[in-house]
C-alpha positions as CSV (number, residue, x, y, z in Angstrom):
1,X,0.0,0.0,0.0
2,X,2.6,1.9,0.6
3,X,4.2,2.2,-3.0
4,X,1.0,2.8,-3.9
5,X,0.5,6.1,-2.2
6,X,4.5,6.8,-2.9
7,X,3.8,6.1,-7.1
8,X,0.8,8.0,-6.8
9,X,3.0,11.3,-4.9
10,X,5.6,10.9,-7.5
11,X,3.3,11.0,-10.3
12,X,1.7,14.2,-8.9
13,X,5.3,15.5,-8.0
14,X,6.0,14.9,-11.6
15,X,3.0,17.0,-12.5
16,X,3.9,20.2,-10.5
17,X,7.0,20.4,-12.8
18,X,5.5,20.2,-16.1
19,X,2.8,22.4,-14.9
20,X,5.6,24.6,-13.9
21,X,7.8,24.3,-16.5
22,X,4.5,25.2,-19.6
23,X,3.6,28.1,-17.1
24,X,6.9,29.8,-16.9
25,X,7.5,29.7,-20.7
26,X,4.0,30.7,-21.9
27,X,3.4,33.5,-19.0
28,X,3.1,36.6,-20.5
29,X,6.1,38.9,-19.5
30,X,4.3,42.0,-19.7
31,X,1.5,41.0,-17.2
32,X,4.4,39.8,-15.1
33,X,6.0,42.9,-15.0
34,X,3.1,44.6,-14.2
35,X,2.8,42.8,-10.8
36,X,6.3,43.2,-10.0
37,X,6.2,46.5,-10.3
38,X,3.1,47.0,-8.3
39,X,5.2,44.7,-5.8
40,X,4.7,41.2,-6.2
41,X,8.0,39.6,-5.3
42,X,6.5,36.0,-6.9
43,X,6.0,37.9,-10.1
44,X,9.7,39.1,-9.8
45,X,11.2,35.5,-9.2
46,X,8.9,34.4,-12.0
47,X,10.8,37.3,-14.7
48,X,14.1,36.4,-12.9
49,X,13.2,32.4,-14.0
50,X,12.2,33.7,-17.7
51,X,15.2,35.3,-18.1
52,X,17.6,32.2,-17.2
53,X,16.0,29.3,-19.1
54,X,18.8,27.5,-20.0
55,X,19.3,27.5,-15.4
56,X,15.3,26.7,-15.2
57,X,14.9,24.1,-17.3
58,X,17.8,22.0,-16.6
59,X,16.4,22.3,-13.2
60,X,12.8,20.9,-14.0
61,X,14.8,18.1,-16.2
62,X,16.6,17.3,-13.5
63,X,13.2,17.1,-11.4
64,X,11.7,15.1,-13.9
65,X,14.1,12.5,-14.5
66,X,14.7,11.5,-11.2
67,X,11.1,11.1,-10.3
68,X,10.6,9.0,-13.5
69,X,13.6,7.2,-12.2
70,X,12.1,6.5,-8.6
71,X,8.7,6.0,-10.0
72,X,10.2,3.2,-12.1
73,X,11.7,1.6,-8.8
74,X,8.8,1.7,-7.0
75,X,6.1,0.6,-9.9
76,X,8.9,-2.6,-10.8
77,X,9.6,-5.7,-8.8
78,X,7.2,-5.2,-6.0
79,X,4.6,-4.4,-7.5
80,X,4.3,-6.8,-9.9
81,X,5.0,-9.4,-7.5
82,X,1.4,-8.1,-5.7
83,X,-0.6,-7.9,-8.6
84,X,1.0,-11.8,-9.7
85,X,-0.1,-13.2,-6.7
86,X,-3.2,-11.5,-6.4
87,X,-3.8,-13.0,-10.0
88,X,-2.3,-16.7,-8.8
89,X,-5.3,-16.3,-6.6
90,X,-7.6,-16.3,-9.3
91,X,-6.5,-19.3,-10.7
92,X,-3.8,-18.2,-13.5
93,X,0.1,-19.9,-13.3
94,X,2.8,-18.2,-11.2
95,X,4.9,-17.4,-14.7
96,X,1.9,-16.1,-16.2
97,X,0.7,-14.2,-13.8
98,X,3.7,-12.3,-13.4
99,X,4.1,-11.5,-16.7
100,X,0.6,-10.5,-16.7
101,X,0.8,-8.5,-13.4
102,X,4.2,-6.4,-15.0
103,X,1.8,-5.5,-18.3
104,X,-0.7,-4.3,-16.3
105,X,2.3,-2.3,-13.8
106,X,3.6,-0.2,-16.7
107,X,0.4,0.4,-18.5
108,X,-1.4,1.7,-15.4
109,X,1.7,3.7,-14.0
110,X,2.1,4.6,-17.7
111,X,-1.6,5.9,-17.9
112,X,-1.6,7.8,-14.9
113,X,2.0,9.6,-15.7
114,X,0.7,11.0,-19.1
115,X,-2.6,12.3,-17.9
116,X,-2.2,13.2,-14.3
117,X,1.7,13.6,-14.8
118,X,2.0,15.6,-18.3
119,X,-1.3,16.4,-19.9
120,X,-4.0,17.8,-17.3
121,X,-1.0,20.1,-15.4
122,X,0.4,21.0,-19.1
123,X,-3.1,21.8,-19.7
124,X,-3.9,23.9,-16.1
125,X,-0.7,25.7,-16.9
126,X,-1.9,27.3,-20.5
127,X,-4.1,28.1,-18.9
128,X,-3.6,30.2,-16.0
129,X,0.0,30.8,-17.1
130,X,0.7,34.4,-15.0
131,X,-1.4,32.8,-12.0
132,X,1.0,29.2,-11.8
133,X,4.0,31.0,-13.1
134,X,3.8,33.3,-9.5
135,X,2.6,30.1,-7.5
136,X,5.3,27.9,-9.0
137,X,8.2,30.4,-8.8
138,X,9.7,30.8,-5.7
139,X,10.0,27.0,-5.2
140,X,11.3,26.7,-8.3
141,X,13.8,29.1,-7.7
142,X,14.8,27.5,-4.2
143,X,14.9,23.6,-6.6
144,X,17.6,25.6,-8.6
145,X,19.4,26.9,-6.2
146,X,19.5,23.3,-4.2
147,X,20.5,21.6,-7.8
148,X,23.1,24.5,-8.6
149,X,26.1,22.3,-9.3
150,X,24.1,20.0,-11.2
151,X,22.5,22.6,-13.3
152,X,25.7,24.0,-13.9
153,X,26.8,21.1,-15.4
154,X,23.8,20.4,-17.5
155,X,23.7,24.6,-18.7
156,X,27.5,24.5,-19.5
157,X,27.1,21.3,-21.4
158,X,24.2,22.3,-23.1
159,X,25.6,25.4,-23.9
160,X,29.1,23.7,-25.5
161,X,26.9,21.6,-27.7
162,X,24.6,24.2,-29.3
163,X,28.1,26.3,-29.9
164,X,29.5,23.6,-31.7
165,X,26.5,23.0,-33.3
166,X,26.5,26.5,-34.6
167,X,23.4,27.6,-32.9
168,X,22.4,30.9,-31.2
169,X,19.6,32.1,-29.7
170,X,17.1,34.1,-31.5
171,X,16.0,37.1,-30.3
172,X,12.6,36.6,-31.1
173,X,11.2,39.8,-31.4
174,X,7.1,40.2,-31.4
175,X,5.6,41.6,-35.2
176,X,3.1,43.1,-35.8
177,X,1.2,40.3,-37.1
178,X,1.0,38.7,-33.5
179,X,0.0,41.7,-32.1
180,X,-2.6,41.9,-34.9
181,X,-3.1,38.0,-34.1
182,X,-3.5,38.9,-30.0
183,X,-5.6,41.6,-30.6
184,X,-8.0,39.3,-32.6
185,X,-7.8,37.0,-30.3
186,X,-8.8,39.1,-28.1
187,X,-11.8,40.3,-30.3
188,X,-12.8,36.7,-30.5
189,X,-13.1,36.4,-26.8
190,X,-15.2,39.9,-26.1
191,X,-12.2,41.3,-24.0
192,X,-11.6,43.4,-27.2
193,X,-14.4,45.5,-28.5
194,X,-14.5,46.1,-32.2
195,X,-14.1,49.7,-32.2
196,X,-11.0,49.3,-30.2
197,X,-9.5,46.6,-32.4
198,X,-10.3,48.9,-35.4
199,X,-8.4,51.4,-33.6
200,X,-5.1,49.2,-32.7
201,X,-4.9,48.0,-36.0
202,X,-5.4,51.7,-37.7
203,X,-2.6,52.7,-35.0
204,X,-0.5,49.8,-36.6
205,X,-0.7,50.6,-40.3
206,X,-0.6,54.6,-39.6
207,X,3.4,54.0,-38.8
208,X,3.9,52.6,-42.2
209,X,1.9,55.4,-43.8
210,X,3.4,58.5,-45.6
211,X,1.5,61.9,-44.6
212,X,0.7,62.1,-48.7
213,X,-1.6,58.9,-47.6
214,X,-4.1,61.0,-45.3
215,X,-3.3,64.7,-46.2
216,X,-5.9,66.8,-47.8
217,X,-5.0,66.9,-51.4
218,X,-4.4,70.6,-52.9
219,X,-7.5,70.4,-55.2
220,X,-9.5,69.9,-51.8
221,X,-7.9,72.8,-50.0
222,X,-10.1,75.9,-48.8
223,X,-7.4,78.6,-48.9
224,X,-7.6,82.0,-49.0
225,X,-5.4,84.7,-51.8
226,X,-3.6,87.9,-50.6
227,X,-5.6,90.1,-52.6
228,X,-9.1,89.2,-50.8
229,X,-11.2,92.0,-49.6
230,X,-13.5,91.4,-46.6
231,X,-16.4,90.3,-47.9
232,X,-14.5,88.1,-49.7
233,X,-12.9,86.1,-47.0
234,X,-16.3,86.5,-44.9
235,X,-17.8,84.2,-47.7
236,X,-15.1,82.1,-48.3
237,X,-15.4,81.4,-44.3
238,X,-19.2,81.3,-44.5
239,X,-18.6,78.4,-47.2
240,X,-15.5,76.6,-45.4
241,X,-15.0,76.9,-41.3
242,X,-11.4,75.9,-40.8
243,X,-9.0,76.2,-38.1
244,X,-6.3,77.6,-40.5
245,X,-6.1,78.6,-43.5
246,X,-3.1,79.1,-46.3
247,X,-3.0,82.5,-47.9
248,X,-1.3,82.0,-51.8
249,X,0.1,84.8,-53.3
250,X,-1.8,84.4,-56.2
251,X,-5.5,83.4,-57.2
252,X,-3.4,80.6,-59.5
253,X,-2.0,78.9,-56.1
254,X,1.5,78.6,-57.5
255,X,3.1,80.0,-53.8
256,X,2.0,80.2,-50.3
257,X,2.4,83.3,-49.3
258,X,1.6,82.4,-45.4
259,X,-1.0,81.5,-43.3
260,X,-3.6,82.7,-41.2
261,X,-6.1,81.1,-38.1
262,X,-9.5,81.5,-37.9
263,X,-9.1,83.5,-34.8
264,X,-6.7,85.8,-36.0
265,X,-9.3,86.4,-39.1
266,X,-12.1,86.9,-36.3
267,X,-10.5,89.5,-34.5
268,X,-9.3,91.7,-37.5
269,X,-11.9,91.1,-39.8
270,X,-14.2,94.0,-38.3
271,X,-11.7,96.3,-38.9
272,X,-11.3,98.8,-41.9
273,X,-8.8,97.9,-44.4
274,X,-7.4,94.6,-43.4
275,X,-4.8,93.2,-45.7
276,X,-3.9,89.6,-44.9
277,X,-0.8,90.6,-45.7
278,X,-0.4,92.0,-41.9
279,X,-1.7,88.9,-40.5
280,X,-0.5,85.7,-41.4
281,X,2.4,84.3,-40.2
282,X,5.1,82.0,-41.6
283,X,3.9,78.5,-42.8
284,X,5.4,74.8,-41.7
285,X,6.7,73.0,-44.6
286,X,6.5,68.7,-44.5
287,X,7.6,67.1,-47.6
288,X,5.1,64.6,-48.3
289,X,7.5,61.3,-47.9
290,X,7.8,62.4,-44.5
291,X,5.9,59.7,-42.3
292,X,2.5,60.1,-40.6
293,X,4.0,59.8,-36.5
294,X,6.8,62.0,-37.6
295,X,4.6,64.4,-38.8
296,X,2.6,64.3,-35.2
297,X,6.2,64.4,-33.6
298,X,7.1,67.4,-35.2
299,X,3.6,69.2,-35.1
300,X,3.9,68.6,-31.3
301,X,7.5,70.2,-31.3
302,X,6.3,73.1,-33.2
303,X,3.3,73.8,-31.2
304,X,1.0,74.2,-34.8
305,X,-2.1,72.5,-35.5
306,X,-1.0,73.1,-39.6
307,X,1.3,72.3,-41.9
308,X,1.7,72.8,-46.1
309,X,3.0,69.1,-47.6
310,X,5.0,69.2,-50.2
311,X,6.1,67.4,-53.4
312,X,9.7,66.6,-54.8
313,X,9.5,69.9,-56.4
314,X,8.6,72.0,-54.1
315,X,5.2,72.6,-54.7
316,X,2.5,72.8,-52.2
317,X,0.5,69.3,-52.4
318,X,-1.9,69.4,-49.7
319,X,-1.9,70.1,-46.2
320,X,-2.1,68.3,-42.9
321,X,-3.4,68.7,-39.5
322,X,-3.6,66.6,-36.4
323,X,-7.0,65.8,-37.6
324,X,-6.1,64.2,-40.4
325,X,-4.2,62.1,-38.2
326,X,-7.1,61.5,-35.9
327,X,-9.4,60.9,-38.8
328,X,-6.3,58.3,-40.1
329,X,-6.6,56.5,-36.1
330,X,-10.7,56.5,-36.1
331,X,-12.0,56.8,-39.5
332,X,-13.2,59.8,-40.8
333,X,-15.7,62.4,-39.2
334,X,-17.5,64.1,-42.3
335,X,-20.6,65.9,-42.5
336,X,-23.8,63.8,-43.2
337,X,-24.2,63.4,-47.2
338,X,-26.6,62.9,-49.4
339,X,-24.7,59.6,-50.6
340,X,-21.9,57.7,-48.1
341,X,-18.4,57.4,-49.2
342,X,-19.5,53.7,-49.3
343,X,-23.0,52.4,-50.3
344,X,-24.4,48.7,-51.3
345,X,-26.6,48.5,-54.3
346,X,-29.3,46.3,-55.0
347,X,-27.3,43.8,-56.1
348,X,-25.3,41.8,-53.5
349,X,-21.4,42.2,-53.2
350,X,-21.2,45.3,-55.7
351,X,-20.8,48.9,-54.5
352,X,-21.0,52.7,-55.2
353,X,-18.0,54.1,-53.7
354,X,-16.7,57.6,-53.3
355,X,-13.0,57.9,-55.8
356,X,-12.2,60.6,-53.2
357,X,-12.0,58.0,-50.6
358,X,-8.9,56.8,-48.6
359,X,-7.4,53.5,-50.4
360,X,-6.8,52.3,-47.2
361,X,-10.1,53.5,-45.8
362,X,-11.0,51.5,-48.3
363,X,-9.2,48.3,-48.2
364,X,-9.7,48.8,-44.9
365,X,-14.4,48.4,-45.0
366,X,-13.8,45.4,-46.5
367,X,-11.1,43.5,-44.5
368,X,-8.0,44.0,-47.3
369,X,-5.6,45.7,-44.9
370,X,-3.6,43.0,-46.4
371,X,-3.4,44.0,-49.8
372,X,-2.4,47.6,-49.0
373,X,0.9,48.9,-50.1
374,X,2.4,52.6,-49.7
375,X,2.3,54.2,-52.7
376,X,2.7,57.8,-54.5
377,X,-1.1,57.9,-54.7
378,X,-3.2,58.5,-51.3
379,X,-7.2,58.1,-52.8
380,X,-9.0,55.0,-54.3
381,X,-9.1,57.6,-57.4
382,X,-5.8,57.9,-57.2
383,X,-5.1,54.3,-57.2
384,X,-7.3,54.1,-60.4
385,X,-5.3,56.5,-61.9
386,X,-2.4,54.4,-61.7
387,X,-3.9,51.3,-62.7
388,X,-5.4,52.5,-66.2
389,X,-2.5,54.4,-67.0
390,X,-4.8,57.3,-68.3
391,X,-7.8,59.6,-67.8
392,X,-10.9,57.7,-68.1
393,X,-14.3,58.1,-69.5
394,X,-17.5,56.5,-68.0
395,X,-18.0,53.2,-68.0
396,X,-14.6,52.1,-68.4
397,X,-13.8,49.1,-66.3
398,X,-10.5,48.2,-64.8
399,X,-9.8,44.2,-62.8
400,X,-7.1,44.5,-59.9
401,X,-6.8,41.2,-57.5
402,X,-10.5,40.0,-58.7
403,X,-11.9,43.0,-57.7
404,X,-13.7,44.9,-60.5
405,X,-13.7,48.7,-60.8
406,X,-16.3,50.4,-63.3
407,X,-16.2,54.5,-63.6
408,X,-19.8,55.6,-63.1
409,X,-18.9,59.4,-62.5
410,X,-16.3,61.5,-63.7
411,X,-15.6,65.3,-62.4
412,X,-13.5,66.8,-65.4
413,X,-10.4,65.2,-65.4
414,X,-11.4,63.9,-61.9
415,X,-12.9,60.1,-61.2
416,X,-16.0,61.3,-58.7
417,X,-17.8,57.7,-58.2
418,X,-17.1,54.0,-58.7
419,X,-19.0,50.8,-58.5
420,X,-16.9,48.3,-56.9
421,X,-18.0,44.4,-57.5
422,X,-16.1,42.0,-54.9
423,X,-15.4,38.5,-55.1
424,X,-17.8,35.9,-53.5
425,X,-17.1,35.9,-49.9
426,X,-15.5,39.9,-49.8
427,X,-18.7,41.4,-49.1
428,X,-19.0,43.6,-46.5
């Protein structure tokens, strides 16, 4: 009876180390560190484990093997000779029923070490990994300082061996596709809400996005011209409330000659014979490769709230503000329209989509984030543009990734309105 209860401790025994040993591995550091810094010296011997695996594990090996090792002494010779004669008793041959009586030994003890030894602590320890990784730690940490010479040993060896076998340690940094793979997960288990995915991921791609990507384009600019009288900047602002505005030197918008707030226009626009000329101030120049977070960096270090964009050459290409930036993090906040920037039609998995649009924005309303690659253009127009090659009429049709693309409105030289037909299974 007494192997019995000393098999079943050392099967147990053996399932506190591989309960420990899954924990301390898959326990997320971050949450760790959390609790140490808010004090929890178990959550500090748990980092301090992390951080020496080649010490830790040759520790729990070290557990392991001996209590296979005693469990095998134990669950041999004495055993079987019990179970024999309890099966001698039942009739069967002495030789036989040893034989019979070791089978059923190892497949029992065998049983019992891969579920209750391996599997159900493996299983407990994924998981609560943080909450065994602090239980386990400091006893753990005591094991390895007991088996120090012995660890040493195993550690250098180990060590020698991977050297020679030209091995080193990756560093193993985390991408952003499993953060984008946490977050889902996350999502999929309602600890992440939707919006606040959207957001992480937006947060994400904005760092590999150029400002030219989420400026507003010079075409869409609401800009005032030095030689404005006051009525004319009182209906300019009566059309187009902005926070800033650029002042050009010339009706043709060839230069900037400066630019002016809304608050500064408030304040002088009363008086007689304002020239803008003695209110604006000097502009902030981006070019437009610069990308979106330094942008925000810099627009923070300035102190301005607006900045011109410029091309290669020079010229002014649009302009950007920290709410292009916020609309780049949250989507857009426009004005209700008569038609959205992205409507179904009657028939399924085809759309009417605003050309003026955000190709990401885009990409991004029907789960393409994938497919999205910086590029000189920053609208689904744009994009279309460099797809045909030239400017196209109504009705033309383009294909790109099984995603058809027919122009239903043009605006000049401008593509106003497309009708987008997705694949089976890419609808919204």
């Amino acid at each position: 009876m007494s192997d019995i209860i000393i098999i079943i401790f050392l099967i147990l025994l053996n399932g506190i180390f591989s309960m420990s040993e899954i924990a301390l591995i898959s326990a997320r550091k971050s949450g760790l560190t959390s609790d140490a810094r808010r004090g929890s010296k178990s959550a500090a011997t748990a980092l301090k484990l992390a951080a020496d695996p080649d010490r830790f594990l040759s520790t729990i090996q070290i557990g392991i093997t001996l209590i296979g090792i005693l469990t095998g002494l134990y669950s041999g010779a004495a055993l079987a000779d019990d179970v024999g004669r309890l099966l001698q008793e039942w009739g069967l041959r002495p030789s036989i029923a040893r034989n019979i009586g070791q089978v059923l030994i190892v497949v029992i003890v065998t049983y019992l070490s891969i579920v209750v030894g391996e599997l159900v602590p493996k299983r407990i320890g994924l998981a609560a990994a943080n909450i065994v990784a602090k239980i386990v730690s400091r006893p753990m940490h005591l094991l390895s300082v007991i088996a120090m010479p012995a660890v040493w040993l195993l550690s250098r060896s180990t060590s020698i061996l991977v050297s020679i076998l030209g091995l080193k340690r990756d560093a193993n940094p985390v991408t952003e596709d499993e953060i984008k793979s946490l977050i889902q997960d996350g999502t999929d288990a309602g600890e992440v809400r939707k919006v606040e995915q959207d957001i992480m991921e937006r947060t994400l791609m904005l760092g590999d996005l150029r400002i030219s990507s989420i400026m507003t384009p010079k075409v869409d600019i609401s800009a005032l011209w030095l030689d404005m009288t006051v009525p004319d900047i009182k209906h300019r602002l009566s059309e187009n409330l902005h926070n800033s505005y650029p002042v050009f030197c010339d009706r043709a918008q060839g230069s900037v000659c400066g630019v002016v707030s809304l608050k500064q226009l408030i304040l002088t626009l009363d008086s007689q014979g304002v020239q803008l000329s003695n209110v604006i101030s000097e502009p902030v120049y981006f070019p437009e490769s610069m990308s979106v977070y330094d942008a925000l960096d810099q627009l923070k270090t300035k102190n301005v709230h607006f900045a011109l964009v410029t091309d290669e050459f020079g010229d002014v290409a649009g302009i950007i503000t920290p709410s292009d930036i916020l609309d780049g993090l949250v989507g857009e906040f426009s004005a209700p329209a008569k038609t959205p920037a992205i409507a179904p039609t009657d028939v399924e998995g085809v759309w009417s989509v605003d050309a003026q649009i955000s190709f990401y924005d885009f990409l991004h309303n029907f789960d393409l984030d994938e497919l999205y690659r910086p590029a000189s253009y920053s609208t689904l127009g744009g994009f279309l543009l460099e797809e045909l090659r030239h400017i196209p009429a109504v009705g033309e049709c383009c294909q790109w990734h099984d995603i058809t693309f027919e122009i239903t409105d043009m605006d000049g030289a401008k593509i106003s309105r497309v009708l987008v037909t997705l694949p089976v299974g890419l609808s919204q």
